[in-house]
C-alpha positions as CSV (number, residue, x, y, z in Angstrom):
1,X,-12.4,11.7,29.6
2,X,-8.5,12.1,29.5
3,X,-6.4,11.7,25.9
4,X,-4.0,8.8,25.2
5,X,-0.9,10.0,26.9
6,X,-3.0,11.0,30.3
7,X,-3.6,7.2,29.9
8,X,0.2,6.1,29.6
9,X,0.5,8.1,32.5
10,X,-1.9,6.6,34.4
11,X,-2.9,3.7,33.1
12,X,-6.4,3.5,35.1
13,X,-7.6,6.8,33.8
14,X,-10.4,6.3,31.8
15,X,-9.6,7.3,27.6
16,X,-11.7,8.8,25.8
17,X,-12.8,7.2,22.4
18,X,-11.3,7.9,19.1
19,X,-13.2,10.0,16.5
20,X,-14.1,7.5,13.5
21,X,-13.2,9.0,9.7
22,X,-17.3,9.0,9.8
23,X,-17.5,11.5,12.3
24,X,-14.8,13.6,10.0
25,X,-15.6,13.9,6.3
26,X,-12.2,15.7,5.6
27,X,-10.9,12.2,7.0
28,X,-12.8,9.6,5.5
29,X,-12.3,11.4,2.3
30,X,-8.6,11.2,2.4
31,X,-8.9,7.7,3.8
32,X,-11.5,6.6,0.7
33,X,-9.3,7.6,-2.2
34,X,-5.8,6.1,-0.3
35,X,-7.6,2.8,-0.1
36,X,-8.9,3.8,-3.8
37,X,-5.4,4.3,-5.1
38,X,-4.0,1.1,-3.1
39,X,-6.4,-1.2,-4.6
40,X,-6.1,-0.2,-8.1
41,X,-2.0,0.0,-7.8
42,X,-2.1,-3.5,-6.7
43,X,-4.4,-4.7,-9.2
44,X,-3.2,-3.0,-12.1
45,X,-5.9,-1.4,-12.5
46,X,-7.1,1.7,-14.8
47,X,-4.3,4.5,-13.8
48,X,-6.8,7.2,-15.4
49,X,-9.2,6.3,-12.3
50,X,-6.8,6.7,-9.9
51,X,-4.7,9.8,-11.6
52,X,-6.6,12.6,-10.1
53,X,-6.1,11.3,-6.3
54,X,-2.3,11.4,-6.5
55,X,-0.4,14.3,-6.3
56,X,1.9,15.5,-9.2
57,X,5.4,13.3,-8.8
58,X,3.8,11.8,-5.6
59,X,7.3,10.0,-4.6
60,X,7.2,6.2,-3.5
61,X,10.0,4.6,-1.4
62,X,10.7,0.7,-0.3
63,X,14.1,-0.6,0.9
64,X,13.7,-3.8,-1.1
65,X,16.0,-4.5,-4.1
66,X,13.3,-5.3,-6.8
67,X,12.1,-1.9,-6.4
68,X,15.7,0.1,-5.6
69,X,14.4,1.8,-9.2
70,X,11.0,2.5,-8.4
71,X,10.5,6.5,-6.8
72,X,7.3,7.8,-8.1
73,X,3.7,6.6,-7.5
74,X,3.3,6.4,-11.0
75,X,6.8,4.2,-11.6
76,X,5.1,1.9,-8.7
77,X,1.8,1.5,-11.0
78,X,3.8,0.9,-14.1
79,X,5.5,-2.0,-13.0
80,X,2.6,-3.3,-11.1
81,X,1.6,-3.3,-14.5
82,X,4.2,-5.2,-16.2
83,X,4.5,-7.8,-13.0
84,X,0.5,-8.5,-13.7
85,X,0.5,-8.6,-17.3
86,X,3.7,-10.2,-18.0
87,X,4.8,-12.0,-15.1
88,X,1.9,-13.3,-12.5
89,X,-1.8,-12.6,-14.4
90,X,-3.6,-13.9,-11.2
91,X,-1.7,-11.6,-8.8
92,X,-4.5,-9.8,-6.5
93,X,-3.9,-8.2,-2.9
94,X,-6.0,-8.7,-0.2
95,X,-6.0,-6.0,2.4
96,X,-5.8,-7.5,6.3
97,X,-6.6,-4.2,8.2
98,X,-6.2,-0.5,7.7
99,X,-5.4,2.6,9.7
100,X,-6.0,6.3,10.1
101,X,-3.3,8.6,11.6
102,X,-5.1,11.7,11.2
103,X,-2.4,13.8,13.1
104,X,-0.2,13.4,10.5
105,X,-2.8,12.3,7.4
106,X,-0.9,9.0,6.9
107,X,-3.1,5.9,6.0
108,X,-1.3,2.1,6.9
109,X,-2.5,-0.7,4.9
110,X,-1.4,-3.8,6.2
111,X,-2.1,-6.4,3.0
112,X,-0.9,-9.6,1.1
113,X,-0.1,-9.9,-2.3
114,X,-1.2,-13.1,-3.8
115,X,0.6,-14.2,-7.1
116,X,1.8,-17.3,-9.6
117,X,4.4,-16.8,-12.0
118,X,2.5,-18.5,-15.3
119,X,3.8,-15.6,-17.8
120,X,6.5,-15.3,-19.8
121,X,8.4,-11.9,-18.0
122,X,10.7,-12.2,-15.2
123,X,14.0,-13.1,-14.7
124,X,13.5,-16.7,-16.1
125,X,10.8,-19.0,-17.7
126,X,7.1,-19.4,-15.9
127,X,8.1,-21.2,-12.5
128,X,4.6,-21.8,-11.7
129,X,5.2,-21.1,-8.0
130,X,3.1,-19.4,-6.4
131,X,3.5,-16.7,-3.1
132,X,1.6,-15.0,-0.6
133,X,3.8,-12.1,0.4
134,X,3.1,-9.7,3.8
135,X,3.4,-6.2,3.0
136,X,2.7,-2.5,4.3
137,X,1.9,0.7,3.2
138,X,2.3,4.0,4.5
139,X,0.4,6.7,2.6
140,X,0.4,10.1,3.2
141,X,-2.1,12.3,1.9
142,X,-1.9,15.8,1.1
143,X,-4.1,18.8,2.1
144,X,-6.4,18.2,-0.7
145,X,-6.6,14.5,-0.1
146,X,-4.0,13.5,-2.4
147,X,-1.8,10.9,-1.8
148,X,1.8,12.5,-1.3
149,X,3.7,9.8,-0.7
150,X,4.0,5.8,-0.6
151,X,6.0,4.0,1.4
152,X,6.3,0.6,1.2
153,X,7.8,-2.3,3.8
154,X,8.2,-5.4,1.9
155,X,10.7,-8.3,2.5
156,X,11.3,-9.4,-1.4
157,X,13.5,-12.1,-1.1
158,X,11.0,-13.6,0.7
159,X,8.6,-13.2,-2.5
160,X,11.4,-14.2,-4.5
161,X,12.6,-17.3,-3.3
162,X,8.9,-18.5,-3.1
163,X,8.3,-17.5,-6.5
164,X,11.7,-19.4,-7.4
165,X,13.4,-16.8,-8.6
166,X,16.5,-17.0,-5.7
């Protein structure tokens, strides 16, 4: 069995198959808690749950303008936190697919955000619109299967605009 590049290489050379995070525990561990972390970020969830699987100042990045504030982990859980309570109370994520890098212990999670503006934050009065909004995650996890870092590749105006906000 050749590896991946021996395949770009020669395309008709047989690959061989890609170890599953079952076949690794150090793997699935880190790949557990990142999914862990995701779900109770975008949820809003309990951050004492979630605390111990995040690296101290674990930094968080996303080239969108909503967030141009937002640099920690914890900052990105915060206002998650104020978005659900105060702005969209049925906001939930559903997660589409997930992936492993374990080269380089990153984690994507491809997911959409579901949410209705019915609160009273925001940047106006409840515009009961509603949006489905693509997004991605890139998580990197640490040695001890922390996350290290978030990334996140969101369009907001998109988001915005359907929530009637621009």
């Amino acid at each position: 069995m050749l590896d991946s590049k021996a395949q770009i290489e020669n395309p008709q050379a047989e690959v061989s198959p890609t170890k599953t995070c079952k076949e690794d525990n150090l793997d699935a561990a880190a790949l557990k808690n990142a999914k862990e972390v995701i779900e109770v970020l975008d949820s809003a969830g309990d951050w004492a749950t979630i605390e111990s699987l995040v690296a101290k100042d674990a930094t968080f990045t996303c080239q969108a303008e909503a967030l141009a504030d937002v640099k920690t982990v914890k900052e990105w859980y915060d206002w998650m936190v104020n978005f659900k309570g105060n702005i969209a109370p049925d906001g939930r994520c559903t997660i589409k697919s997930i992936a492993w890098d374990a080269t380089n212990r990153k984690c994507l999670f491809y997911a959409v955000y579901h949410a209705t503006h019915t609160g009273d934050g925001g940047p106006m009065p409840a515009t009961n619109k509603h949006t489905d909004t693509d997004y991605v995650y890139e998580v990197v996890m640490n040695d001890e299967d922390k996350v290290a870092s978030m990334t996140k590749i969101w369009n907001d105006m998109y988001c915005l605009k359907e929530l009637g906000w621009a």
